[in-house]
C-alpha positions as CSV (number, residue, x, y, z in Angstrom):
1,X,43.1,86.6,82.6
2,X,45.3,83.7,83.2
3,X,48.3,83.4,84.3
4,X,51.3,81.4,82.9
5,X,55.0,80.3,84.5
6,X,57.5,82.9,84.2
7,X,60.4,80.7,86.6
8,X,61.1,77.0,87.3
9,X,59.4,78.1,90.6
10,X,56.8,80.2,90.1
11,X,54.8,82.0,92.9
12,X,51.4,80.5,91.5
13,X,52.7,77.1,91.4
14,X,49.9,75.4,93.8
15,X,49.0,76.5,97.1
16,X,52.0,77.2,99.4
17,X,52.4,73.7,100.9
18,X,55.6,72.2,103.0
19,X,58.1,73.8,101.2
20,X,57.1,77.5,102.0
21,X,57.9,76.7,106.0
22,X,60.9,78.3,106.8
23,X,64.0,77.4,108.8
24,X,64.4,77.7,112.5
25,X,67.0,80.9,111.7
26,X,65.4,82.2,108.5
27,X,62.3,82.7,111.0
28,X,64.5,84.7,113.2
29,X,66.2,86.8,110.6
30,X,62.4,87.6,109.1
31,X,61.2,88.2,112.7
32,X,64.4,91.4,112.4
33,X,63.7,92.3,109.1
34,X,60.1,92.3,109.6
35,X,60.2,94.3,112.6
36,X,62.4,96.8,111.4
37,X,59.9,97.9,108.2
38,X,57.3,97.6,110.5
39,X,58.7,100.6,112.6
40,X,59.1,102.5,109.6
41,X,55.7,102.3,108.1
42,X,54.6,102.9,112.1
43,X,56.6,106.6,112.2
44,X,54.5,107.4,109.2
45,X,51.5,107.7,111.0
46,X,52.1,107.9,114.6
47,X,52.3,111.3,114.8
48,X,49.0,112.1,112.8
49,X,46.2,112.4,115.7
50,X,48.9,113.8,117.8
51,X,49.7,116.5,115.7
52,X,47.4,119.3,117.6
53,X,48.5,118.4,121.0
54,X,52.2,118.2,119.9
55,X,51.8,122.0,118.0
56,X,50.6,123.4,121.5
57,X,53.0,122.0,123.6
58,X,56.5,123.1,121.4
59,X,54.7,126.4,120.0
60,X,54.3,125.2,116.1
61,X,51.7,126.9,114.1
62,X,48.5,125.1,112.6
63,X,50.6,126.0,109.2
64,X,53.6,124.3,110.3
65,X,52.4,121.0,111.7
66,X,52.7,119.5,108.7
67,X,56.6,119.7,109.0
68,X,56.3,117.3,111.9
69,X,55.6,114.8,109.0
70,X,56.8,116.2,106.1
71,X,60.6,116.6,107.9
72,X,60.5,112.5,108.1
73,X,59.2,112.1,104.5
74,X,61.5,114.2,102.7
75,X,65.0,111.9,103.4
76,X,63.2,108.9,103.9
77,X,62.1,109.3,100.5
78,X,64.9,111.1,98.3
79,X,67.4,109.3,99.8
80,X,66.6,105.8,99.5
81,X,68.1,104.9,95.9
82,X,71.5,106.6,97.2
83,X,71.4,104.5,100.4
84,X,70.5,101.5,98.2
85,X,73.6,101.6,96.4
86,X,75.6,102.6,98.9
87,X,74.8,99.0,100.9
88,X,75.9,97.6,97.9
89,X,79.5,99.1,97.8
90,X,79.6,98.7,101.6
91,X,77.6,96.2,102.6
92,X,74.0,95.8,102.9
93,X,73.6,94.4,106.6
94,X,76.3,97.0,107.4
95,X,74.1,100.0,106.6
96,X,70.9,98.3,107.6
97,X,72.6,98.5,110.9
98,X,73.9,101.7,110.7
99,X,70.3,103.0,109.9
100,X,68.9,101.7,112.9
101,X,71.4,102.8,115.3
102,X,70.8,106.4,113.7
103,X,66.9,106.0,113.8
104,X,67.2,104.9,117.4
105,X,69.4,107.9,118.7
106,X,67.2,110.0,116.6
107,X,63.6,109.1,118.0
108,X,65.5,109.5,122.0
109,X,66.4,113.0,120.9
110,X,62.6,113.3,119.2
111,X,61.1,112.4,122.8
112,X,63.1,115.1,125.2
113,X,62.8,117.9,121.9
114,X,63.0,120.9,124.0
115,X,61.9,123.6,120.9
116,X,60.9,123.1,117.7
117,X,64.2,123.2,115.8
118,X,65.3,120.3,117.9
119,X,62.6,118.3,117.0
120,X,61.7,119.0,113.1
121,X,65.9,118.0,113.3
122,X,65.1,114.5,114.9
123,X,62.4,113.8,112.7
124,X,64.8,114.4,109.7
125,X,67.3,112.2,111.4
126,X,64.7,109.6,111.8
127,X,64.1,109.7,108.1
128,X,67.4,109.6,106.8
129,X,67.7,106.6,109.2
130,X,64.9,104.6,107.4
131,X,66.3,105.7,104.4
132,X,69.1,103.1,105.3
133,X,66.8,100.7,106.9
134,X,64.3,99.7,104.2
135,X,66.4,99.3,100.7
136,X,68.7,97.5,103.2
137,X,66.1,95.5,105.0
138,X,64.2,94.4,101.9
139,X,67.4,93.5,99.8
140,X,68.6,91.4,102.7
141,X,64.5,89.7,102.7
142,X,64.7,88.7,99.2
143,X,68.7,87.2,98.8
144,X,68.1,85.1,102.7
145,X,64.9,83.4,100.9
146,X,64.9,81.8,97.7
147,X,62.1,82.5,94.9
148,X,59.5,80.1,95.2
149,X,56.5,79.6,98.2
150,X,59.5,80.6,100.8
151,X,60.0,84.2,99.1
152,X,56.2,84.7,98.6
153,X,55.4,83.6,102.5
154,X,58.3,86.0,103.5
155,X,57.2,89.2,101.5
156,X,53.6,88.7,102.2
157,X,54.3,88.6,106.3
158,X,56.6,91.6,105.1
159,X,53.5,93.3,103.4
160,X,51.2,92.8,106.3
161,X,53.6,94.3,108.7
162,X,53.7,97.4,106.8
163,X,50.3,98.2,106.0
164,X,49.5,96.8,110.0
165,X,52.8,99.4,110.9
166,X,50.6,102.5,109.2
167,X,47.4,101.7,110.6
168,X,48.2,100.8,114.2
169,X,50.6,103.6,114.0
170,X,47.0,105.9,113.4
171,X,45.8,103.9,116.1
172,X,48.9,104.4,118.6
173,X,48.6,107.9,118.1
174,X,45.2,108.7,119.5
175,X,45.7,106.7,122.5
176,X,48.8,107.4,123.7
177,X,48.7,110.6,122.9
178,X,45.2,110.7,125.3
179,X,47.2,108.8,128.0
180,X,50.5,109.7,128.2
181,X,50.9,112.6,125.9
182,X,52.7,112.8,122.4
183,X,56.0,112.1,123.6
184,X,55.2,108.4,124.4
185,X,55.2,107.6,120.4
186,X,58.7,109.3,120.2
187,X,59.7,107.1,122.4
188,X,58.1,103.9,121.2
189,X,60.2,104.3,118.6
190,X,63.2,104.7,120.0
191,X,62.6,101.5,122.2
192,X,61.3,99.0,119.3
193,X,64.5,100.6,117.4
194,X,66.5,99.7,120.4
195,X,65.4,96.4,120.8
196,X,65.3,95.7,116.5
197,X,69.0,96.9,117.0
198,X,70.2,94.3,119.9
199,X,68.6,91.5,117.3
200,X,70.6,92.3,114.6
201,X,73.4,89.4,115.4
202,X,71.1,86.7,114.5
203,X,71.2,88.2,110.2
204,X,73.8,87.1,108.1
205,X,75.5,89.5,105.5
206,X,74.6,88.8,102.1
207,X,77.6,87.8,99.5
208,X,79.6,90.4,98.5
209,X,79.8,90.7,94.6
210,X,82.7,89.7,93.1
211,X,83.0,93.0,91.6
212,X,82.4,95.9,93.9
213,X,79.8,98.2,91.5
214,X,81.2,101.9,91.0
215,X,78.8,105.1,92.7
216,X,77.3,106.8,90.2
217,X,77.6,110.1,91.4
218,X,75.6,111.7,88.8
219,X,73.1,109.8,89.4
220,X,72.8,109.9,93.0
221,X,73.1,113.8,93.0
222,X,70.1,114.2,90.1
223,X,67.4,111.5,91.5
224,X,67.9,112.4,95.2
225,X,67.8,116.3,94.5
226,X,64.6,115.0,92.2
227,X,62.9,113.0,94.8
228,X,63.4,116.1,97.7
229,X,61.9,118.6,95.4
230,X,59.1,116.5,94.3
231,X,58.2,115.3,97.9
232,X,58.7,119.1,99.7
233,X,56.3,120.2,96.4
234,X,53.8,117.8,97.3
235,X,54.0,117.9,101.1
236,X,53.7,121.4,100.6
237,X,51.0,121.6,98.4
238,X,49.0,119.7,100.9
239,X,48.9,122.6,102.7
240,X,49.2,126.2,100.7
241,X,47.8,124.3,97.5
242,X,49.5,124.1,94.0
243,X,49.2,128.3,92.8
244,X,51.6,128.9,95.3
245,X,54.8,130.0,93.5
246,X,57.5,127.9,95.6
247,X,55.6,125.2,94.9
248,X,55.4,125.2,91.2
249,X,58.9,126.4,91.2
250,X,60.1,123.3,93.4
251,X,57.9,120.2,91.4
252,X,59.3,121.7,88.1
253,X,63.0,121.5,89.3
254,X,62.1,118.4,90.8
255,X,61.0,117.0,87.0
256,X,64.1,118.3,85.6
257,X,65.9,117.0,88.0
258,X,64.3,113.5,87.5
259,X,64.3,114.0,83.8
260,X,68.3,114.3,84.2
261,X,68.3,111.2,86.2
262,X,66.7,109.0,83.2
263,X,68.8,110.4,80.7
264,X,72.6,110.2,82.8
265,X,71.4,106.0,83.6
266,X,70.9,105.4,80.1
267,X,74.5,106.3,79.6
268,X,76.0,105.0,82.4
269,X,78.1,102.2,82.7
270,X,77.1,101.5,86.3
271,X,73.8,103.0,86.7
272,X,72.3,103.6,89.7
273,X,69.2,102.3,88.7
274,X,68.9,99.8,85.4
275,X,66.1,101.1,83.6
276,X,66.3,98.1,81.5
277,X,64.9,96.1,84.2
278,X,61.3,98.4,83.9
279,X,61.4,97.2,80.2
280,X,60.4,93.9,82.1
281,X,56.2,93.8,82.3
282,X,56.5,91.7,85.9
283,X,59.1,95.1,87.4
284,X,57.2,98.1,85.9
285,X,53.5,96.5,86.6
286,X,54.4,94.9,89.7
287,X,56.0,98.7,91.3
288,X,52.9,100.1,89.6
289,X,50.6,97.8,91.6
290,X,53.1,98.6,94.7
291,X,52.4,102.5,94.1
292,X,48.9,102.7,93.6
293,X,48.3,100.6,96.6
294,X,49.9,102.6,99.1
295,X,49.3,105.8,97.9
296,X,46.0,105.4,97.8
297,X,45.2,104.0,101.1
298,X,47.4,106.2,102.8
299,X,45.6,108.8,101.2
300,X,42.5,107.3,102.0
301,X,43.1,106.8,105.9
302,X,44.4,110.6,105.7
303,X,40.7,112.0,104.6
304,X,39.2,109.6,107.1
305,X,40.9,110.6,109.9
306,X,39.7,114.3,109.3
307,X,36.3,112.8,108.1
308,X,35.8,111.1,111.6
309,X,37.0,113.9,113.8
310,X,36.0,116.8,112.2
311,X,33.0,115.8,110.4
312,X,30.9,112.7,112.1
313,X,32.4,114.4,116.0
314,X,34.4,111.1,117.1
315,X,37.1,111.9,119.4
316,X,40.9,110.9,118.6
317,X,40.6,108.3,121.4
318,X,37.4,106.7,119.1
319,X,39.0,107.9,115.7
320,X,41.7,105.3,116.9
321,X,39.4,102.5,117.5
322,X,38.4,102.8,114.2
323,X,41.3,102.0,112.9
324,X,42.1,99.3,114.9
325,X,39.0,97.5,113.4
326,X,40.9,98.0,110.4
327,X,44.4,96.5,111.5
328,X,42.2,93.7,112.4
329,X,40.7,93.1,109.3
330,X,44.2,93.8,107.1
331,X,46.4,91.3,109.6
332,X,43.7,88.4,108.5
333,X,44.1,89.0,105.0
334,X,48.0,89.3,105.4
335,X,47.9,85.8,106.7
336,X,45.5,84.6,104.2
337,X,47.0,86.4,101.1
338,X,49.8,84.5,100.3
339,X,47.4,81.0,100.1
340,X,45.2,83.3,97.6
341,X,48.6,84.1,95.1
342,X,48.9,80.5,95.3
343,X,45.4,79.8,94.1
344,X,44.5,82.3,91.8
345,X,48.6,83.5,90.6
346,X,50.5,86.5,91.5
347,X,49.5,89.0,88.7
348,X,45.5,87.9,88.6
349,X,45.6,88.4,92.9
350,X,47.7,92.0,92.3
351,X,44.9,93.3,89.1
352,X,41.9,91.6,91.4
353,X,42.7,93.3,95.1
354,X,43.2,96.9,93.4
355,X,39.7,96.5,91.8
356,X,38.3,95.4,95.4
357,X,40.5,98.4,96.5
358,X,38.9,100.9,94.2
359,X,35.3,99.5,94.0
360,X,34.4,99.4,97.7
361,X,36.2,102.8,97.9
362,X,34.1,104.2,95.8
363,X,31.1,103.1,98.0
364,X,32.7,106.2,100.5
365,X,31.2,108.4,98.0
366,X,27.6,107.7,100.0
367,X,29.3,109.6,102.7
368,X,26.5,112.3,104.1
369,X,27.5,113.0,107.7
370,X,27.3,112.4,111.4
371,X,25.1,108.9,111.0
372,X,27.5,107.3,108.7
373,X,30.4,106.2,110.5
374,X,29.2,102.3,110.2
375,X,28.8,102.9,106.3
376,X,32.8,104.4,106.7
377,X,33.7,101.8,108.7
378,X,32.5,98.9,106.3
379,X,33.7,99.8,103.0
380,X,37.0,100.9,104.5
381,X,37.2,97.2,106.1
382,X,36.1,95.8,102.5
383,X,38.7,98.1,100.7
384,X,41.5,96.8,103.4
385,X,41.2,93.5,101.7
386,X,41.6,94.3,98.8
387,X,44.5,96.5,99.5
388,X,46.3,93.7,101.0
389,X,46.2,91.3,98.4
390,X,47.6,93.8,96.5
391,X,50.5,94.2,98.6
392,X,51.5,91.2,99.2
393,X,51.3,90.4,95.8
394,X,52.5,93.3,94.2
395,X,56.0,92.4,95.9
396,X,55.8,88.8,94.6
397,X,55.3,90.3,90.8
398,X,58.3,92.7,91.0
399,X,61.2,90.5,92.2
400,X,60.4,87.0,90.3
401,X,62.4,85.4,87.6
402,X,64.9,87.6,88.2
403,X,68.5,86.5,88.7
404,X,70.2,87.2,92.5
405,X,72.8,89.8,91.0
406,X,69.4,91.5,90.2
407,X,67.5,91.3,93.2
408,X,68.8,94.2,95.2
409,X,67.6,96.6,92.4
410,X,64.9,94.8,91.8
411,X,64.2,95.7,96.2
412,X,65.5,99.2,95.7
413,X,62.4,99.6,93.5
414,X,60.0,97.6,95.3
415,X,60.5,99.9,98.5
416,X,60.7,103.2,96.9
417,X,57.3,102.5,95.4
418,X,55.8,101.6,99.0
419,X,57.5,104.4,100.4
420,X,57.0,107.1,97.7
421,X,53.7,105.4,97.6
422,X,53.3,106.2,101.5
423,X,55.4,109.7,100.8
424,X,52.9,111.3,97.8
425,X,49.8,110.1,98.2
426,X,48.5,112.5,101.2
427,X,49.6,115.6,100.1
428,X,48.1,115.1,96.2
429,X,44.7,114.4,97.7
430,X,45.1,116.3,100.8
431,X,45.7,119.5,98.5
432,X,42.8,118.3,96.7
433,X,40.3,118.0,99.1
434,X,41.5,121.0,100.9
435,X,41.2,123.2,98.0
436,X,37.9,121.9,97.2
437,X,37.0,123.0,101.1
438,X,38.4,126.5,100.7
439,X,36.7,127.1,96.9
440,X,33.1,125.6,98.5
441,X,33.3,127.9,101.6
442,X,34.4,131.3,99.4
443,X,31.2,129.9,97.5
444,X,29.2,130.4,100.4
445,X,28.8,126.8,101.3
446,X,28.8,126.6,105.4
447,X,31.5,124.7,106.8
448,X,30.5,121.1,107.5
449,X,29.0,120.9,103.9
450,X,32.2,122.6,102.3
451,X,34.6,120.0,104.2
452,X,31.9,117.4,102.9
453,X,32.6,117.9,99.5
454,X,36.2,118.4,99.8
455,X,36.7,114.7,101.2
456,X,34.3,113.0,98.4
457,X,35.9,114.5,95.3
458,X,39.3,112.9,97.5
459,X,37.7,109.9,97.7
460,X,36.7,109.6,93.9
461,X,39.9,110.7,93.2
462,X,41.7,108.0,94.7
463,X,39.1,105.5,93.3
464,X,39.9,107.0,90.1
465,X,43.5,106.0,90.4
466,X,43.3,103.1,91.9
467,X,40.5,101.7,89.3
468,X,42.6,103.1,86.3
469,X,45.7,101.3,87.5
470,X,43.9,98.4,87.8
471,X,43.0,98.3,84.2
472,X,46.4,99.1,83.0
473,X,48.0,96.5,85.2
474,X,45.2,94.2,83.8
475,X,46.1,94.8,80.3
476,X,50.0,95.2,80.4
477,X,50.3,91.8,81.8
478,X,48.0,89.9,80.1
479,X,49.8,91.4,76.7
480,X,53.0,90.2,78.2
481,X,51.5,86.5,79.0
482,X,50.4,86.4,75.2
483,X,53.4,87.9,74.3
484,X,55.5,85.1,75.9
């Protein structure tokens, strides 16, 4: 496939050269911006090897740990659209700030949580904070640097930062947890917000439009009703499975919620989202590339994490160091990925790290037991670079040739793939593997074998998706290169 100019500055114009070094303040206000996703994506998965030690300690049962996450996911993901457009009727660096503060405030009260209503509360607040924060951050990313070898440098530090953010968050959590106990991630948080928050002086606002854009109420109402309902359904699912009658009942109001959504934007005179811009191959692929990515590695750390622990008999403390191989491996390629856009073009680097992605996940699939935690080890290393050419590149793919009056919609869909991404991904394959535990074990299969077979039909699953989504990336843009 090859790749032709879509922009006077396209981001495979030559390997990034002088002109992709950035300004003396522009490194400071990517340093902020950079920090703040990073935090995000860290919450994700800071909490996951703690999650045991935390239920004991406030009184949570095994069936309701998963609200410890799931209370973060849901406003972190249904509200981000809303918050979006709400940064562009009041300013984007406004609410960026405003998200941070509430983050902050939220992870302190997180720390001292006394019960469990107090905390499942704080971790909702710290959601709806990031809510504000990413739309807000990554808008702000892509109108400080122009398109071009500046842009691409700054989303792929960007993309680094938040895959790094989910893996040393799995790494964080084992050892502080074994340290200093699960409270010391809560309050992590709270001090990187803190400090993220005294830094915020050194970003600029962005331009206001000359016309301030009207709410679309409707709008706002159906897609972040959707995105709750769809998120709870899955989150749920990941741990009663999909016959369970709430959760059918909540994914199919969720779909008709969404469903209502699609059809009030393509009336709208202000819509909330411009479906249009999907009609563009770069957008839709580009967010498609962005979804698949994240999901699936998310996903795949998820089954590993179990796999390590409960499986091959590492403890949480050695679980961590695993992962922490990994955050090596994806902070090289972060650095290296943006020269390797330049070489080989945005789209052909985006279609080329999923397949590495997909194919070297599927080598997971030799998984037998306790001896193979180097064989886990490798191909998760292998699959981590191609994940992260895929990020960084997916970014690049989504926001070019489009004008500036675009770009912040253009970022509102760029982040609610990563984060829906992040959001869906666990409980889909979570539920799956599960299931496939519970089925194997009624079967008569003894434990270790049942919770074997679970995590491989996960792990073909997600090299399934990822693989297919390769392929349709592959073909969708190399008909829109012939295509013009």
């Amino acid at each position: 496939m090859t790749d032709t100019p879509t922009t006077t500055a396209p981001p495979h114009a030559g390997p990034p050269a002088a002109d992709d070094r950035l300004p003396g303040r522009a490194r400071l206000a990517l340093c902020v911006l950079c920090a703040a996703q990073f935090i995000i994506a860290l919450d994700f998965s800071i909490l996951n090897v703690a999650l045991p030690v935390l239920g004991n300690d406030l009184g949570m049962d095994d069936g309701d740990l998963q609200w410890a996450v799931t209370a973060f996911a849901l406003p972190s993901g249904g509200f981000l659209l809303l918050f979006g457009r709400v940064a562009d009727l009041y300013g984007r660096l406004r609410i960026f700030t405003a998200g941070l503060v509430l983050f902050t405030l939220a992870s302190v009260l997180a720390t001292f949580a006394w019960d469990t209503a107090p905390f499942l509360a704080a971790r909702a607040l710290q959601g709806l904070g990031a809510a504000a924060v990413v739309p807000t951050g990554m808008s702000l990313l892509t109108t400080t640097f122009p398109e071009g070898p500046q842009r691409n440098r700054a989303l792929g530090i960007n993309g680094t930062l938040l895959s790094l953010g989910y893996t040393v968050g799995m790494l964080l959590s084992g050892v502080m947890t074994d340290r200093l106990g699960w409270r010391s991630t809560m309050a992590l948080l709270a001090a990187c917000g803190l400090l993220v928050t005294l830094a915020v002086p050194v970003l600029r606002p962005a331009a206001r439009p000359e016309q301030r854009p009207r709410l679309d109420l409707p709008g706002a109402v159906t897609v972040t009703g959707g995105l709750l309902c769809v998120i709870y359904a899955l989150s749920t699912a990941g741990q009663d499975g999909f016959g369970q009658a709430d959760v059918i009942a909540t994914l199919a109001l969720g779909v008709l919620l969404l469903a209502a959504f699609v059809a009030i934007e393509l009336r709208a005179p202000q819509p909330l989202v411009s479906l249009g811009m999907l009609r563009r191959a770069t957008v839709a692929f580009g967010n498609l590339g962005g979804l698949a990515t994240f999901s699936m590695m998310s996903s795949l750390i998820f089954l590993l994490t179990l796999y390590f622990q409960e499986q091959a008999g590492l403890s949480a403390f050695r679980t961590s160091l695993v992962f922490a191989v990994q955050g090596v491996v994806l902070a090289a390629t972060g650095t290296a990925a943006p020269r390797i856009v330049g070489a080989l073009g945005a789209r052909t680097t985006l279609v080329a790290g999923l397949a590495v992605q997909g194919a070297f996940t599927a080598g997971l699939l030799l998984l037998s037991g306790h001896g193979d935690v180097p064989l886990a080890v490798g191909f998760l290393v292998l699959a981590s670079v191609g994940h992260m050419c895929a990020v960084v590149s997916y970014g690049i793919n989504a926001t070019s040739g489009l004008p500036a009056h675009e770009q912040g919609l253009a970022s509102g869909l760029v982040t609610s793939a990563q984060q829906l991404g992040i959001t869906i991904g666990i409980p889909i394959l979570g539920a799956l593997a599960a299931g496939r535990a519970a089925h194997q074990e009624r079967a008569g299969h003894d434990h270790a074998a049942a919770q074997l077979d679970g995590t491989l039909l996960g792990v073909g699953t997600d090299t399934t998706l990822v693989l297919l989504a390769a392929l349709l990336i592959g073909l969708g843009l190399r008909r829109r290169t012939k295509t013009g």
